[in-house]
C-alpha positions as CSV (number, residue, x, y, z in Angstrom):
1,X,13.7,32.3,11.4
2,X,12.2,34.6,8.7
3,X,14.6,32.0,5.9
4,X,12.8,28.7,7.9
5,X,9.1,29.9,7.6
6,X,9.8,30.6,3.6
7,X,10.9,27.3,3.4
8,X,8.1,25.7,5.2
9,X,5.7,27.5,3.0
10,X,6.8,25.7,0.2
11,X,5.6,22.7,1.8
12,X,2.3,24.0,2.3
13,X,2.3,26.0,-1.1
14,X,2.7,22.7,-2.7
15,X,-0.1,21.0,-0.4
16,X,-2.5,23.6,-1.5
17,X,-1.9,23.4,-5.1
18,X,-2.5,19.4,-4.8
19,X,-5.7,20.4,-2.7
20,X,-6.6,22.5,-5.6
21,X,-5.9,20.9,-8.3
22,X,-8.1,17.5,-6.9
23,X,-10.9,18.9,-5.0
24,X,-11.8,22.1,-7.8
25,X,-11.9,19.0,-10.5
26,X,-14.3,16.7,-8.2
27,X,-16.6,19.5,-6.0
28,X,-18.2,23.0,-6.6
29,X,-15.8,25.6,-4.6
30,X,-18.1,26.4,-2.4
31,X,-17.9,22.6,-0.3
32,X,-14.0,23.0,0.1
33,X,-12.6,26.1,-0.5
34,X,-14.0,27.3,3.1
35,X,-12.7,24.5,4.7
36,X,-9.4,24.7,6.8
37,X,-6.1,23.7,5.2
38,X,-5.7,20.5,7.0
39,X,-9.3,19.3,6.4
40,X,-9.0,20.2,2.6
41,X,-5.5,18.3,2.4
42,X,-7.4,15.3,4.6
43,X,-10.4,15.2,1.8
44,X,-7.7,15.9,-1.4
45,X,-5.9,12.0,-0.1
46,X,-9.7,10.7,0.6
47,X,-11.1,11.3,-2.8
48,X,-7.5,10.8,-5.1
49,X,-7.4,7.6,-2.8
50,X,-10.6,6.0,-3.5
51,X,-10.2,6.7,-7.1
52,X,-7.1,5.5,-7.4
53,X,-8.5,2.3,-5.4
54,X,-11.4,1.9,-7.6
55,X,-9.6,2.9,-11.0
56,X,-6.5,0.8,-10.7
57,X,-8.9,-2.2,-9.3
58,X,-11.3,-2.1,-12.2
59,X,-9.1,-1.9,-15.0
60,X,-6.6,-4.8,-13.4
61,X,-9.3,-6.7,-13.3
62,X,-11.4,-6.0,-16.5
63,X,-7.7,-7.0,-18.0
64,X,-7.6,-10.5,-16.0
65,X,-10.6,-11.7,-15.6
66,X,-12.2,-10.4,-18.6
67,X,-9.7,-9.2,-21.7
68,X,-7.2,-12.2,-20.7
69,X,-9.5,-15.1,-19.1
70,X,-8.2,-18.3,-18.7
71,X,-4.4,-16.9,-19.8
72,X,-3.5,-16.1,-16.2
73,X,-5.7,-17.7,-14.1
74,X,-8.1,-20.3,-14.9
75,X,-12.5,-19.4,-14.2
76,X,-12.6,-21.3,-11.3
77,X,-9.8,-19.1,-9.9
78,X,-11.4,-16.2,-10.7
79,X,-13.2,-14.6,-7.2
80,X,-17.1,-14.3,-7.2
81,X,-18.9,-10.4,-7.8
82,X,-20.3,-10.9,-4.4
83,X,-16.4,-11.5,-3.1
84,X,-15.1,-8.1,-5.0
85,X,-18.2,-6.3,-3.2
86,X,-17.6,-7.4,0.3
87,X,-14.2,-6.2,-0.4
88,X,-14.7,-3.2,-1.7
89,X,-17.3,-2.6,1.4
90,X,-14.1,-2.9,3.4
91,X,-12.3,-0.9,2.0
92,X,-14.7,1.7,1.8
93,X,-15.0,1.5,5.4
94,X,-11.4,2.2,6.2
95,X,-10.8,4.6,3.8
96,X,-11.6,7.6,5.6
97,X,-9.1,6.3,8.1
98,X,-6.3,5.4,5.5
99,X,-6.2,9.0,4.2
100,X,-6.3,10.5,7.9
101,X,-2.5,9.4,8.4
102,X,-1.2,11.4,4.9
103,X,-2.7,13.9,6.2
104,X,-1.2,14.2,9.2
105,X,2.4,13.2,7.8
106,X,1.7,16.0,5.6
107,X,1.1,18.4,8.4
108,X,4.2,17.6,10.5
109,X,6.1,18.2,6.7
110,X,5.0,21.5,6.7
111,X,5.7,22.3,10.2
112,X,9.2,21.3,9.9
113,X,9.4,18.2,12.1
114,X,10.6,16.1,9.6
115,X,13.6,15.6,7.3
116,X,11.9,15.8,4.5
117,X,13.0,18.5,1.5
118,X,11.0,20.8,-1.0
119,X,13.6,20.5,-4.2
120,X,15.6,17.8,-5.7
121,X,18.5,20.4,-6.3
122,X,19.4,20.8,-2.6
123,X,20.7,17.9,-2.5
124,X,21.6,16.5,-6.0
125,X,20.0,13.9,-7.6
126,X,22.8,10.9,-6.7
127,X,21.9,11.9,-3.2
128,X,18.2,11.5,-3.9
129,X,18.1,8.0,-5.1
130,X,20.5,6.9,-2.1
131,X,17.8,8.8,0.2
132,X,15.1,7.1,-1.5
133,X,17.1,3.3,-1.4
134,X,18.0,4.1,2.2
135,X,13.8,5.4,2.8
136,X,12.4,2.1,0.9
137,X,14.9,-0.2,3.1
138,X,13.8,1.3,6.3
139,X,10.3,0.9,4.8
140,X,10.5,-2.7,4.2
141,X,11.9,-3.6,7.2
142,X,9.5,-1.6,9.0
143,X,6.6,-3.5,7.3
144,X,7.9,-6.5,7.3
145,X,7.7,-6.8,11.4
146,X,4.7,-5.0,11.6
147,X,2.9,-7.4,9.5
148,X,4.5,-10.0,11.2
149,X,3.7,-9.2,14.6
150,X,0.2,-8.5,14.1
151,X,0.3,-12.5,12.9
152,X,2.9,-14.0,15.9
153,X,0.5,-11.6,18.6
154,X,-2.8,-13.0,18.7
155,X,-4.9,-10.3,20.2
156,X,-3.7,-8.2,17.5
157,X,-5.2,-10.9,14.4
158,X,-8.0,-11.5,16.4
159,X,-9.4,-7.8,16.2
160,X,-7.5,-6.3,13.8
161,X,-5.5,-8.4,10.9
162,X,-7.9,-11.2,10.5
163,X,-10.2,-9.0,8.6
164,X,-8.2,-8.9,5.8
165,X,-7.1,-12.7,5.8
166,X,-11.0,-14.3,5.4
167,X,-9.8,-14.3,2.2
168,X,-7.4,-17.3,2.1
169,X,-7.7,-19.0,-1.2
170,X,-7.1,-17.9,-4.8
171,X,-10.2,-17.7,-5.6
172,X,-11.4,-15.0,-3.0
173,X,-8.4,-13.2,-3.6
174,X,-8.6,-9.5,-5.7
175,X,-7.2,-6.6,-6.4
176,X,-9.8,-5.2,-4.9
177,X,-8.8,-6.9,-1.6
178,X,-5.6,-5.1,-1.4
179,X,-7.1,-2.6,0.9
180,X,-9.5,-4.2,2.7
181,X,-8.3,-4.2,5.9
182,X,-9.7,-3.0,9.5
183,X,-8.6,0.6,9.5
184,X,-6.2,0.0,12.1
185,X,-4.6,-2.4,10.8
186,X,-3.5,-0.6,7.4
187,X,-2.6,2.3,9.8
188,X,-0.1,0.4,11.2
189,X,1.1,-1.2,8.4
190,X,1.8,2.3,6.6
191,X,3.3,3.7,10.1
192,X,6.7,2.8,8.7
193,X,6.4,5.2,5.8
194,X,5.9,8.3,8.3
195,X,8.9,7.3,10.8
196,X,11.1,7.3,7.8
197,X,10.3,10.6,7.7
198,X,12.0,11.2,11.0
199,X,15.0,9.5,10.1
200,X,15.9,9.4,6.2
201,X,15.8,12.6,4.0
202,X,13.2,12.1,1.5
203,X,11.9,14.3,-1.4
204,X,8.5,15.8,0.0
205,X,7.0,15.0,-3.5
206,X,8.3,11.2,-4.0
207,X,7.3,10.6,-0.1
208,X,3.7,11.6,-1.3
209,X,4.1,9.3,-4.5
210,X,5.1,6.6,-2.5
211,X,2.5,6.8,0.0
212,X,0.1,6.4,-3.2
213,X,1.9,3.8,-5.0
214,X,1.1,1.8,-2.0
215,X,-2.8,1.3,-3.3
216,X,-1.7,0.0,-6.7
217,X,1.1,-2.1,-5.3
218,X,-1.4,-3.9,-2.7
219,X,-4.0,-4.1,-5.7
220,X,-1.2,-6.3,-7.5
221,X,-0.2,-8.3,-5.2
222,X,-3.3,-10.1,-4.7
223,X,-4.0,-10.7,-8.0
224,X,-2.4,-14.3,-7.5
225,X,-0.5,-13.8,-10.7
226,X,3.1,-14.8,-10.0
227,X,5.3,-12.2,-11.6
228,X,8.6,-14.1,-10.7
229,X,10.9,-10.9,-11.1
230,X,13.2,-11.5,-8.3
231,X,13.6,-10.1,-5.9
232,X,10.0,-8.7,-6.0
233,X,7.3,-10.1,-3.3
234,X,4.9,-10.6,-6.0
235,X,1.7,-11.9,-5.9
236,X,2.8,-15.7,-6.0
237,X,4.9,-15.1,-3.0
238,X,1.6,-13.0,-1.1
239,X,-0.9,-16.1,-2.0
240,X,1.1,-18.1,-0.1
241,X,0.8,-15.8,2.9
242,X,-3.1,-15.5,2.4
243,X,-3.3,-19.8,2.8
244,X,-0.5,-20.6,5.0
245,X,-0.5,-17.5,7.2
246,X,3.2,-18.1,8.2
247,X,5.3,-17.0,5.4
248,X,5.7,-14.2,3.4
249,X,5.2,-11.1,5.0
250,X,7.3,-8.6,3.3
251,X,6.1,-6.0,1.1
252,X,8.1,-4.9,-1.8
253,X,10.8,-7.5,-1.8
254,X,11.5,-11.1,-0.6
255,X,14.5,-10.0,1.2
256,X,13.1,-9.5,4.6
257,X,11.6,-12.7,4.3
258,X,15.1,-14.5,3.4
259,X,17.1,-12.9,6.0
260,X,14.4,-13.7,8.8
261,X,13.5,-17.6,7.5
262,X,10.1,-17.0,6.7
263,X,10.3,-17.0,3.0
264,X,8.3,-19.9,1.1
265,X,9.2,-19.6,-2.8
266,X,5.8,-19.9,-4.9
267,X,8.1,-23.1,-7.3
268,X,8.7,-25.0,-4.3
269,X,5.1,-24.5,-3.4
270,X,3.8,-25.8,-6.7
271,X,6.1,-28.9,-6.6
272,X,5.0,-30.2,-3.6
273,X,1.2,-30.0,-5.2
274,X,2.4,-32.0,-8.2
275,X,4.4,-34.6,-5.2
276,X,0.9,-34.5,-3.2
277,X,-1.1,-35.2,-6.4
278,X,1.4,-38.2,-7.6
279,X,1.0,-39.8,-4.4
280,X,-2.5,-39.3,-4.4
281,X,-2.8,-40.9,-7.9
């Protein structure tokens, strides 16, 4: 029992040195050093998140629409201030929400519920990456029907999803609208990552990463700047979602997409545009 409590108290001697290391760069000591460990750990993910939100969304698009206009999107493609704002407003909103579920995930880490481990070097590091390939599967999958079902079940657009998809053409699209969501709805769409918990054995450090990496991932793909790296689910593949609200749902890869018949390649898209605008000629 004694060997169990040691080893749950690195989870929570790691949380603390994140809390610390955030919140005594960003407030005076006196605003969070009284607070209780889980509220600290809750306000260390809501202030790292929104500057990761606004930092990675300003300098993506200073680089587009600014440093590199009309190279990857022509100006009539690029969204309006007033678009980025309402956005950002969105976000904003949800934020405090977003960060809530870390938080907790966090906490049920350090009480032991999960499978997740402290060090690399209990297990090895082949074993890591096949944890971390199994983790990222589950994930996908796991998004994947999530985002599709709040689509294929009305009730659940109406009030939740359709928040985020008033932006449906390229030029409302941003990186700044990768978050902007109702709060549920980006709860339920990162639910995945703390079930895996509960299943896969994943590094307690890289789960955290992860969970981050999921504000710069969403920032990209809605950019509408088709990567084409295959397999990724880049942002030519999530534009296509965002107008024709029937394809596309996957996350990090196309592969969910493929193997359930809702994938719609970005190519294909833009030749039947050139066959539409022959015939219309």
């Amino acid at each position: 029992m004694a060997a169990d409590n040691a080893y749950l108290m690195q989870f929570v001697d790691e949380t603390s040195f994140y809390n610390r290391i955030v919140l005594s760069h960003l407030l005076p000591a006196n605003l969070w050093d009284p607070l209780p460990h889980f509220l600290q750990t809750w306000l260390r993910n809501y202030l790292a998140g929104t500057l990761l939100y606004f930092i990675s969304g300003f300098l993506w698009c200073f680089y587009i629409y600014y440093l590199k206009i009309n190279v990857y999107l022509p100006k009539d493609a690029i969204p309006t201030i007033k678009a980025m704002r309402l956005q950002m407003f969105v976000a904003m909103k949800a934020m405090p929400w977003y960060t809530l579920l870390p938080t907790v995930s966090e906490s049920m880490i350090e009480r032991g519920w999960t499978k997740c481990f402290a060090s690399i070097g209990e297990f090895g590091w082949i074993l890591y990456f096949v944890y971390i390939a199994i983790y990222l599967v589950f994930v996908e999958f796991g998004i994947y029907w999530m985002h599709r079902e709040l689509h294929d079940i009305k009730p659940l657009y109406k009030y939740l999803h359709a928040t985020h998809h008033i932006y449906n053409k390229q030029n409302t699209l941003s990186p700044f609208a990768g978050l902007a969501f109702h709060p549920v709805d980006g709860i339920l769409q990162a639910v995945p990552h703390v079930i895996a918990l509960f299943i896969v054995p994943i590094h307690f450090t890289t789960h955290i990463g992860l969970l981050f990496m999921e504000a710069i991932w969403t920032a990209n793909i809605h950019d509408c700047i088709h990567g084409n790296i295959w397999p990724v689910m880049g942002a030519g593949y999530h534009t296509i979602h965002h107008t024709t609200y029937k394809h596309n749902y996957g996350h990090y890869t196309i592969w969910m997409d493929w193997m359930f018949g809702s994938l719609k390649d970005p190519r294909l898209e833009e030749d039947d545009n050139k066959d539409s605008s022959k015939k219309a000629e």
